[in-house]
ZAKOLTOR-817954 format. One record per residue: residue number from 1; residue in three letters; chain; x, y, z of N, C-alpha, C in turn. Coordinates in pm, 1 decimal. Layout:
residues N
<pt pos="NUM" code="ala" unit="A" n_east="X" n_north="Y" n_up="Z" ca_east="X" ca_north="Y" ca_up="Z" c_east="X" c_north="Y" c_up="Z"/>
...
***
This chain:
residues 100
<pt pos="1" code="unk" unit="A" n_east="5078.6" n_north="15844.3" n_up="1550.8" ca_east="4945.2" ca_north="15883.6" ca_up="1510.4" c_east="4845.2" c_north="15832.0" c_up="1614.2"/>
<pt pos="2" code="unk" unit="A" n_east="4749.4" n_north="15939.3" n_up="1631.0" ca_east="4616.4" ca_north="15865.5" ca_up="1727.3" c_east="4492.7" c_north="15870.9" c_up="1634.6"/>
<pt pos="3" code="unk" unit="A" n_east="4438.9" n_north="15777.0" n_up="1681.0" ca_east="4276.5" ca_north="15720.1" ca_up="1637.8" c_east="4177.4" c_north="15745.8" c_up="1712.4"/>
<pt pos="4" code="unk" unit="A" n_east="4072.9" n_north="15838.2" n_up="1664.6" ca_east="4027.9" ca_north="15843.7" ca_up="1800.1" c_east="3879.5" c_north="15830.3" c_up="1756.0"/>
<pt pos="5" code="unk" unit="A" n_east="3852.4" n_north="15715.4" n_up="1840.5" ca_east="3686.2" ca_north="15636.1" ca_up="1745.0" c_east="3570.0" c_north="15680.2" c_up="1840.7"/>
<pt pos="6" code="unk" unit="A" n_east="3450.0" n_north="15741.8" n_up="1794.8" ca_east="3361.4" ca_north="15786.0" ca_up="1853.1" c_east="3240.4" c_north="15654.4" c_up="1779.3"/>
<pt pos="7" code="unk" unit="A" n_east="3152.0" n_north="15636.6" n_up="1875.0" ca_east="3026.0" ca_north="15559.7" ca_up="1845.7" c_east="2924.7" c_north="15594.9" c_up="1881.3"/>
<pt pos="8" code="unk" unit="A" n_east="2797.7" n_north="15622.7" n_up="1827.9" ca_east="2691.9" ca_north="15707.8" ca_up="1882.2" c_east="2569.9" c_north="15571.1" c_up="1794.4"/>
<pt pos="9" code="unk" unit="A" n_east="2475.5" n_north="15648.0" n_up="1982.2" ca_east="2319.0" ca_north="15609.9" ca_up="1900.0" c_east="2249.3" c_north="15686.0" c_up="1905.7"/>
<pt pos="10" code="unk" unit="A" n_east="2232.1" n_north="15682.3" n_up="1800.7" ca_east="2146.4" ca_north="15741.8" ca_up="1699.0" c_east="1975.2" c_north="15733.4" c_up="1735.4"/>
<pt pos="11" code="unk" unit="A" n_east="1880.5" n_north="15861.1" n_up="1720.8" ca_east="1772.6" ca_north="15804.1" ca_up="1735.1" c_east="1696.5" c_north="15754.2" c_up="1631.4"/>
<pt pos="12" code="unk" unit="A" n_east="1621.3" n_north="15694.7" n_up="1605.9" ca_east="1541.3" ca_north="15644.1" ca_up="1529.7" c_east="1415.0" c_north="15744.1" c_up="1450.3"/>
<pt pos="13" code="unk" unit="A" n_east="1410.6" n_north="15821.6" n_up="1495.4" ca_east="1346.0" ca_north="15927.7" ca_up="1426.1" c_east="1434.2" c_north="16101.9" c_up="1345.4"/>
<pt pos="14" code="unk" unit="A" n_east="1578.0" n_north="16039.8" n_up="1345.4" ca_east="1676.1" ca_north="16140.1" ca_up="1316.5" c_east="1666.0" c_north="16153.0" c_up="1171.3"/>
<pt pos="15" code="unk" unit="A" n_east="1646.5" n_north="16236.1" n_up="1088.1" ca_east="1641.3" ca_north="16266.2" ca_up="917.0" c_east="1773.6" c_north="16205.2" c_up="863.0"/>
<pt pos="16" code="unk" unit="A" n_east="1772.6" n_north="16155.4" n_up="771.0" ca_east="1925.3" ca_north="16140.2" ca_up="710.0" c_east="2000.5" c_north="16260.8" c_up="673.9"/>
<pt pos="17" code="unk" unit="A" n_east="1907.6" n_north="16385.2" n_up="656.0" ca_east="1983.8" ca_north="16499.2" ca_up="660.5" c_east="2014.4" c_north="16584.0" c_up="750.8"/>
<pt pos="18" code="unk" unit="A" n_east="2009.9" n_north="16565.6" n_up="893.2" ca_east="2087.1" ca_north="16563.1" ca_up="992.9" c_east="2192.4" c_north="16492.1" c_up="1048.3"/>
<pt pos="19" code="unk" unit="A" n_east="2214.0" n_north="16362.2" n_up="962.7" ca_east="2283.4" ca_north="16265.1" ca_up="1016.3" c_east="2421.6" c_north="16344.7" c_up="918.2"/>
<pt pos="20" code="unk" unit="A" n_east="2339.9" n_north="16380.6" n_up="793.1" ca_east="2466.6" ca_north="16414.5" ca_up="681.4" c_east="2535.6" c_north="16552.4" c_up="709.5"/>
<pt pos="21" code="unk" unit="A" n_east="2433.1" n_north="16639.3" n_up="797.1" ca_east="2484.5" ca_north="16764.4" ca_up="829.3" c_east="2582.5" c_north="16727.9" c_up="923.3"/>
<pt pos="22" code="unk" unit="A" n_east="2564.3" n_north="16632.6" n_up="1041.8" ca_east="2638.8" ca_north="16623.6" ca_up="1146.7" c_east="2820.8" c_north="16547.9" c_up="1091.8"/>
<pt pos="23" code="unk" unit="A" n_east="2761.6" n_north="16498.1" n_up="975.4" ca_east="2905.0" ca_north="16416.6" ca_up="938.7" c_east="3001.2" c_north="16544.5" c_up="841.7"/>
<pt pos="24" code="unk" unit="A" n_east="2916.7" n_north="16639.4" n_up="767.5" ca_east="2958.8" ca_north="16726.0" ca_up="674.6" c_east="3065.8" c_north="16835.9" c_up="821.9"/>
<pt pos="25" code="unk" unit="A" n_east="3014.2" n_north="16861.2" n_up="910.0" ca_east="3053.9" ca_north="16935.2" ca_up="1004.5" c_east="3160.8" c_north="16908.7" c_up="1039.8"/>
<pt pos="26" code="unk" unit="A" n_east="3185.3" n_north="16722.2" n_up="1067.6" ca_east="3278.4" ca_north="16656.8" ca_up="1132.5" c_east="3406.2" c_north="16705.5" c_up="1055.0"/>
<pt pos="27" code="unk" unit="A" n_east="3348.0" n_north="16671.1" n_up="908.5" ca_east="3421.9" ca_north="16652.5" ca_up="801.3" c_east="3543.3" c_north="16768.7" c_up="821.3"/>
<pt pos="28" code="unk" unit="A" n_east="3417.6" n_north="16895.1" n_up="827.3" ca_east="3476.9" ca_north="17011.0" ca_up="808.5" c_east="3583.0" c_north="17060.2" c_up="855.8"/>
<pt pos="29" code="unk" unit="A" n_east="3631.4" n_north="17008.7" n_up="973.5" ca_east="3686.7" ca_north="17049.3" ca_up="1081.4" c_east="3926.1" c_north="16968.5" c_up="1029.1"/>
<pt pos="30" code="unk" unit="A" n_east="3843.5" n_north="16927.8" n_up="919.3" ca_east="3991.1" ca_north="16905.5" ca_up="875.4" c_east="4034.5" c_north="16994.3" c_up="809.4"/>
<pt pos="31" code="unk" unit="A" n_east="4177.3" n_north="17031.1" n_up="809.5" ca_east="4249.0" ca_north="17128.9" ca_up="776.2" c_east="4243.1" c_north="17290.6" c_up="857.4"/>
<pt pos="32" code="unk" unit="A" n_east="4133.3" n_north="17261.2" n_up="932.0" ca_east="4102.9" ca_north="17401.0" ca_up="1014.1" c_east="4129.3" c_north="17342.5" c_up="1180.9"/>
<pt pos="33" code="unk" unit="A" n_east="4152.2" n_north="17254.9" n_up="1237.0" ca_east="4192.6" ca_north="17199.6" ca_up="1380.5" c_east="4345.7" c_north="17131.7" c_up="1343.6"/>
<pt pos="34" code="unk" unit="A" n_east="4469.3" n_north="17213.3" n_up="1356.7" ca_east="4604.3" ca_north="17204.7" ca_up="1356.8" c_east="4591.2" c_north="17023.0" c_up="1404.2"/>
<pt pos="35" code="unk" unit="A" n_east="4692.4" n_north="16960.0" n_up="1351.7" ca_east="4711.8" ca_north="16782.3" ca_up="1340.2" c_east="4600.1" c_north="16709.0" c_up="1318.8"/>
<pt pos="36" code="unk" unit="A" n_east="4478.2" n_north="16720.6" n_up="1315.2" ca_east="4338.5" ca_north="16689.6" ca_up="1270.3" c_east="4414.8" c_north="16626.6" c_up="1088.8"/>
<pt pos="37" code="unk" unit="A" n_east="4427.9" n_north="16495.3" n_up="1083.8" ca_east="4448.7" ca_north="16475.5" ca_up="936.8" c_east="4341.6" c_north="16416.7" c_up="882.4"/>
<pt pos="38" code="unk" unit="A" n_east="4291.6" n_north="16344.7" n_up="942.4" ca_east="4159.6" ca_north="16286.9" ca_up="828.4" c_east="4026.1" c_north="16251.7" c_up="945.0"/>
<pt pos="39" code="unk" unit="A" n_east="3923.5" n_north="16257.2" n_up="895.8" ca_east="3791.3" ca_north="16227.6" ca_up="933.2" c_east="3689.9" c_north="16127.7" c_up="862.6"/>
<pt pos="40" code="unk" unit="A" n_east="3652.3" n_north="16047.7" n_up="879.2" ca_east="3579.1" ca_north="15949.6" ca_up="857.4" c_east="3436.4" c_north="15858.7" c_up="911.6"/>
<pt pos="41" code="unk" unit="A" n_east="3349.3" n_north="15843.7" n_up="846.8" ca_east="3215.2" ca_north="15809.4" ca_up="957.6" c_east="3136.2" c_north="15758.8" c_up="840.4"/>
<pt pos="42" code="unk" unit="A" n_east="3021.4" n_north="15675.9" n_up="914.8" ca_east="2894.0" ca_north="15675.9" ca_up="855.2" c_east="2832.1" c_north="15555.0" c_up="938.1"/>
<pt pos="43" code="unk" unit="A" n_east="2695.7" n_north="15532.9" n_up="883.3" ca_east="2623.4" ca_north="15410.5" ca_up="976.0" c_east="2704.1" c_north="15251.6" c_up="971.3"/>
<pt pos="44" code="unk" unit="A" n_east="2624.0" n_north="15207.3" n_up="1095.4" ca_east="2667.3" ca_north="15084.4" ca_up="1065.1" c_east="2639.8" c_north="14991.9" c_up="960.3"/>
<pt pos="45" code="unk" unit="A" n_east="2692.7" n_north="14871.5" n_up="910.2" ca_east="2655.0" ca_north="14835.0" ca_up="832.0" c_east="2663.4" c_north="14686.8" c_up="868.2"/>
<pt pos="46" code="unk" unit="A" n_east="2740.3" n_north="14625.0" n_up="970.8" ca_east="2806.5" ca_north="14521.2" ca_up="986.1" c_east="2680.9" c_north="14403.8" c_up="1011.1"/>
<pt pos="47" code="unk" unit="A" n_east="2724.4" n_north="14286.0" n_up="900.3" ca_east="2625.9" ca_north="14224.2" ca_up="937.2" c_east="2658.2" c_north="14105.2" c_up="1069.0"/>
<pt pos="48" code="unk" unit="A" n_east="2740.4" n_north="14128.1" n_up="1144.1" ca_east="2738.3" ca_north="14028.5" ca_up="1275.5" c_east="2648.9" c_north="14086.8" c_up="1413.0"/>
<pt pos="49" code="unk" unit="A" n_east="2610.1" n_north="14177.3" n_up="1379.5" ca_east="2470.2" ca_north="14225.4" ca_up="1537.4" c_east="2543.4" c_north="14252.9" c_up="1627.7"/>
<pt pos="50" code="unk" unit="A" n_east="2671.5" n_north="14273.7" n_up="1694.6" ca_east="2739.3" ca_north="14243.6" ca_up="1807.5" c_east="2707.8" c_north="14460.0" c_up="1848.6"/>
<pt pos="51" code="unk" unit="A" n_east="2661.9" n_north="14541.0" n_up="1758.0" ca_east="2715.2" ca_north="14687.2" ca_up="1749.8" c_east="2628.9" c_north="14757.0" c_up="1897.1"/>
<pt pos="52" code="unk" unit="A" n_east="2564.5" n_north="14676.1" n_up="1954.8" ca_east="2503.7" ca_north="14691.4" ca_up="2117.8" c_east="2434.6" c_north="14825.8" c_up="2075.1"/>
<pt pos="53" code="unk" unit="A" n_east="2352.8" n_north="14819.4" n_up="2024.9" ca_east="2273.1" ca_north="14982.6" ca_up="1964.5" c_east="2393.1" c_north="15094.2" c_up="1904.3"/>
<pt pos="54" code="unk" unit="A" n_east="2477.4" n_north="15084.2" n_up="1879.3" ca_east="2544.1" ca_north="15123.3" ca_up="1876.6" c_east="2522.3" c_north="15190.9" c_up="1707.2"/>
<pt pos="55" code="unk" unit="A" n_east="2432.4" n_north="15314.3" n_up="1629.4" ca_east="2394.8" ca_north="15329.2" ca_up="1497.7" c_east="2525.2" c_north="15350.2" c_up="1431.3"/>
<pt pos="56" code="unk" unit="A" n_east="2586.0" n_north="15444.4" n_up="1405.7" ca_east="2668.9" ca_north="15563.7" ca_up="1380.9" c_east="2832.2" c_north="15543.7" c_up="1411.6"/>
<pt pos="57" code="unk" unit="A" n_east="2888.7" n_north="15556.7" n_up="1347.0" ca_east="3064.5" ca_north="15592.2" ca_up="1409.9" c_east="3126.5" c_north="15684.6" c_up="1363.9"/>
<pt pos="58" code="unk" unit="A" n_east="3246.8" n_north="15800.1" n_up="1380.3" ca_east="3366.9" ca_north="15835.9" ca_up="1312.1" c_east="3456.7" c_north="15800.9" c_up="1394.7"/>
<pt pos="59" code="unk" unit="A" n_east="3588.4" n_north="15827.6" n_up="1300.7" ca_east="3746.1" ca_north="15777.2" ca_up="1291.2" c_east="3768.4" c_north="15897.3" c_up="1289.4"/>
<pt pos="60" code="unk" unit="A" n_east="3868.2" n_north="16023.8" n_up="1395.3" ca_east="3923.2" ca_north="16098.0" ca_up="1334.8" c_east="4059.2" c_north="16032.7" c_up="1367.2"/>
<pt pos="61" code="unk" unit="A" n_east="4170.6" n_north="16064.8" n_up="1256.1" ca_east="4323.8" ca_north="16045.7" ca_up="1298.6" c_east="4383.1" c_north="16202.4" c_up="1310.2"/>
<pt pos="62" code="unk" unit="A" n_east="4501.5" n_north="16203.8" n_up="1428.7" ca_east="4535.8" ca_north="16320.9" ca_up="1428.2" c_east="4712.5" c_north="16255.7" c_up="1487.8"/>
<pt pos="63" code="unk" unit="A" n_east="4773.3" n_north="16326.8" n_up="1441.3" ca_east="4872.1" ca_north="16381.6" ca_up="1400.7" c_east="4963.1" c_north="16274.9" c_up="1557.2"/>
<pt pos="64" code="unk" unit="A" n_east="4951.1" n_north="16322.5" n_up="1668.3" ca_east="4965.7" ca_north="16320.6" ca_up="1782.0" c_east="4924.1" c_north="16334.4" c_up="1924.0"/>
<pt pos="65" code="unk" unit="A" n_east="4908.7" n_north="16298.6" n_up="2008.1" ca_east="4845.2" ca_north="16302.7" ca_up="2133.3" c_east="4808.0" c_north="16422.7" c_up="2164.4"/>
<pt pos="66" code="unk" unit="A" n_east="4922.4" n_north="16551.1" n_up="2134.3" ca_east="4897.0" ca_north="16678.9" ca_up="2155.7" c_east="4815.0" c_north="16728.9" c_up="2049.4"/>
<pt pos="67" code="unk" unit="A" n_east="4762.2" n_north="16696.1" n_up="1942.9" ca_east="4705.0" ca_north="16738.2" ca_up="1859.8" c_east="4545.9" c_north="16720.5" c_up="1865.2"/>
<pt pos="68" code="unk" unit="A" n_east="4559.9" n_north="16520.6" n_up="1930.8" ca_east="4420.1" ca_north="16548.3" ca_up="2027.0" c_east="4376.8" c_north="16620.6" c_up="2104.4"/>
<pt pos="69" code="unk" unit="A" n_east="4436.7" n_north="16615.9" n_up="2228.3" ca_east="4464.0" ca_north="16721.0" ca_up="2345.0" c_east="4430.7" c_north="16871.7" c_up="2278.3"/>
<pt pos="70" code="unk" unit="A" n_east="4463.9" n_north="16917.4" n_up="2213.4" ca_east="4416.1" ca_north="17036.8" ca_up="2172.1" c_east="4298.9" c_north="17068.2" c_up="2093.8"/>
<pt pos="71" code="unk" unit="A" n_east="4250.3" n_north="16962.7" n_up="1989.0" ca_east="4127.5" ca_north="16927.0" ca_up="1938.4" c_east="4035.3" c_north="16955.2" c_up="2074.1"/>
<pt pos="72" code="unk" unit="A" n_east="4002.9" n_north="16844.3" n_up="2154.5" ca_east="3876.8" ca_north="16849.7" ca_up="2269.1" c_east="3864.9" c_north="17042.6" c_up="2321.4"/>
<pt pos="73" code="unk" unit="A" n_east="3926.6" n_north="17051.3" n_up="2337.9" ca_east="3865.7" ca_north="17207.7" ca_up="2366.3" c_east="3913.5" c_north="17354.1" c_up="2274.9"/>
<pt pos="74" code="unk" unit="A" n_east="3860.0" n_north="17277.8" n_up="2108.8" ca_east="3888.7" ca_north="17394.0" ca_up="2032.6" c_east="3764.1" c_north="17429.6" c_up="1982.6"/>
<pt pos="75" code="unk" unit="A" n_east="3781.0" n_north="17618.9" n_up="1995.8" ca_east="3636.8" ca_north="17621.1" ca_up="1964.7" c_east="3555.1" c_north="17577.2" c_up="1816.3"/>
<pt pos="76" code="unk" unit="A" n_east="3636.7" n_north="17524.6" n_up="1698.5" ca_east="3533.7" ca_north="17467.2" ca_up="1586.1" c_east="3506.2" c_north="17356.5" c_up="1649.0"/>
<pt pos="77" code="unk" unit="A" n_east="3585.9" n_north="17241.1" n_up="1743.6" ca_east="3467.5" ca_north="17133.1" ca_up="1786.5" c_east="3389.1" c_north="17164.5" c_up="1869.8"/>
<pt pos="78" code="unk" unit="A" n_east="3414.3" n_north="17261.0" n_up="1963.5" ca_east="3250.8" ca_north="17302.9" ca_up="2010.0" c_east="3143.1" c_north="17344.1" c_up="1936.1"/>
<pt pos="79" code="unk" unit="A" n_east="3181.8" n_north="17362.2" n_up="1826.9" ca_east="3089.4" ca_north="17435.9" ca_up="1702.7" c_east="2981.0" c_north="17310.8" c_up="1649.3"/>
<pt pos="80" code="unk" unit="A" n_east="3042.8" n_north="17236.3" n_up="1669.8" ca_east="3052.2" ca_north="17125.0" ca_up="1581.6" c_east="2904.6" c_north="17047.2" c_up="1676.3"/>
<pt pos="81" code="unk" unit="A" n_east="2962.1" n_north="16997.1" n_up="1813.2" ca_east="2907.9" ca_north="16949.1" ca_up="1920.9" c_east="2743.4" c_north="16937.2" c_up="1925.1"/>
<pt pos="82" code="unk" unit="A" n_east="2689.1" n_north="17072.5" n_up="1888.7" ca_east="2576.0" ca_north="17123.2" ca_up="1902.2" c_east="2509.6" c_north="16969.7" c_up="1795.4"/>
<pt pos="83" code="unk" unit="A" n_east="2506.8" n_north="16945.4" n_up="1708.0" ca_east="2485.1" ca_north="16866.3" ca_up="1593.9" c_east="2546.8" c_north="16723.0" c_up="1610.8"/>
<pt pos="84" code="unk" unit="A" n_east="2605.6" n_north="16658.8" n_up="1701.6" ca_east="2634.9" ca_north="16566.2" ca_up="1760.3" c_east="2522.6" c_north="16553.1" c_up="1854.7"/>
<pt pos="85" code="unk" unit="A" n_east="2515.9" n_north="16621.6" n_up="1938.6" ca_east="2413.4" ca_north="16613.1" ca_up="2046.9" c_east="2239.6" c_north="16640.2" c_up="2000.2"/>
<pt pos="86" code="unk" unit="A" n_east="2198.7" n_north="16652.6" n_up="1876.6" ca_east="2093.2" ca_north="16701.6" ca_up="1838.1" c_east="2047.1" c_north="16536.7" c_up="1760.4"/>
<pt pos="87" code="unk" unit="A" n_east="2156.2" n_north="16448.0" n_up="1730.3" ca_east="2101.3" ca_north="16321.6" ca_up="1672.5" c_east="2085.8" c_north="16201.5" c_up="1786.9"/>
<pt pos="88" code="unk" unit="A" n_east="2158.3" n_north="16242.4" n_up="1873.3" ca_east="2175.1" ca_north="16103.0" ca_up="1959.7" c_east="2044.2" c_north="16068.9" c_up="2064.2"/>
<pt pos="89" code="unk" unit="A" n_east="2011.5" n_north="15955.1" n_up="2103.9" ca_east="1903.8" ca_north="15881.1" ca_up="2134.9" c_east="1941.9" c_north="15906.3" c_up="2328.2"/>
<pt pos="90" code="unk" unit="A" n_east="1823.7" n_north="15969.3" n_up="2355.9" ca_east="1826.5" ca_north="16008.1" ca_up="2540.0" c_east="1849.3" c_north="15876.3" c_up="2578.2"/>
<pt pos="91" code="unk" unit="A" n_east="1959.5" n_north="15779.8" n_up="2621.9" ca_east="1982.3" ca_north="15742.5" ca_up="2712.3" c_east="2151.2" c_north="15744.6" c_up="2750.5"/>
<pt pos="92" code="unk" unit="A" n_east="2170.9" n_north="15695.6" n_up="2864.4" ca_east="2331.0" ca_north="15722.4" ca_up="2949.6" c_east="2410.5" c_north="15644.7" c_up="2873.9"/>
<pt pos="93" code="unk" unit="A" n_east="2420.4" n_north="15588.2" n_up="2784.2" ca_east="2542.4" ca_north="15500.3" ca_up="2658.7" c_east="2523.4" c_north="15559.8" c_up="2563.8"/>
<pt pos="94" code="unk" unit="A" n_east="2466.5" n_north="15664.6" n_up="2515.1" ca_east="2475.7" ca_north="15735.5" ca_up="2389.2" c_east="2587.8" c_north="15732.9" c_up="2293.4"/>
<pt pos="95" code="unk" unit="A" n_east="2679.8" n_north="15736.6" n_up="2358.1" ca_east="2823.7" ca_north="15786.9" ca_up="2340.8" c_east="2926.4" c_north="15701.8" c_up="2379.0"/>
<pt pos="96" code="unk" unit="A" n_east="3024.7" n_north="15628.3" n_up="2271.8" ca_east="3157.5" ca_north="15603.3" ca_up="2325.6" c_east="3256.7" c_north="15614.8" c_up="2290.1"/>
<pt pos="97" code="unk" unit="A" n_east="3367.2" n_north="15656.8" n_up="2286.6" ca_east="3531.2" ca_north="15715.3" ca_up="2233.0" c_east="3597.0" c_north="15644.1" c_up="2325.9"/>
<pt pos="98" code="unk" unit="A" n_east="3708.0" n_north="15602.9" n_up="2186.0" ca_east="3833.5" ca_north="15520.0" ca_up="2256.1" c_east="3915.5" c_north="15588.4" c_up="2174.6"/>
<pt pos="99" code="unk" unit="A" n_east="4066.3" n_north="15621.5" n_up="2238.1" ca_east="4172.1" ca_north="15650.5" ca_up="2138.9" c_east="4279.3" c_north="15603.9" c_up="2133.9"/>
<pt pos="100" code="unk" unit="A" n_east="4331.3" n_north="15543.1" n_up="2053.4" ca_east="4470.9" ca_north="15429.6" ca_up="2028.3" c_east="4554.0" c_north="15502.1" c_up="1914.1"/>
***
């Protein structure tokens, strides 16, 4: 199984109902992106400060490496993308994904 953790910041003037559209989207994308098994997200909450601006996370797990690999350039996550990129805060760390 792979994990594949995305972290976003978030801007500070983003609606919570964009934040919920962007997670409902994420959501969506299970059972319709082949090895895509579960999706998971929401703000931070952690009270140790260490999250480096860091607002926002999801967890997707998928199946296998090839299942990632085929996720990144399917067209429902490009679908998806548009609404990822519509919450996040203009600077060059916006964004970070690791996958284990």
């Amino acid at each position: 199984m792979i994990s594949h953790l995305v972290l976003l910041k978030c801007r500070p003037d983003v609606s919570q109902t964009q934040i919920d559209d962007m997670f409902t989207q994420l959501n969506s994308l299970v059972g319709v992106i082949p090895g895509l098994l579960s999706c998971s997200g929401g703000e931070n909450n952690s009270p140790e400060g260490i999250n480096r601006g860091y607002t926002h996370g999801f967890v997707m797990q998928f199946e296998s490496i090839e299942a990632r690999d085929n996720y990144l350039p399917h067209p429902e996550h490009k679908k998806v993308q548009p609404a990822i990129h519509t919450v996040l805060n203009e600077c060059e760390d916006n964004v970070l994904v690791i996958d284990f």
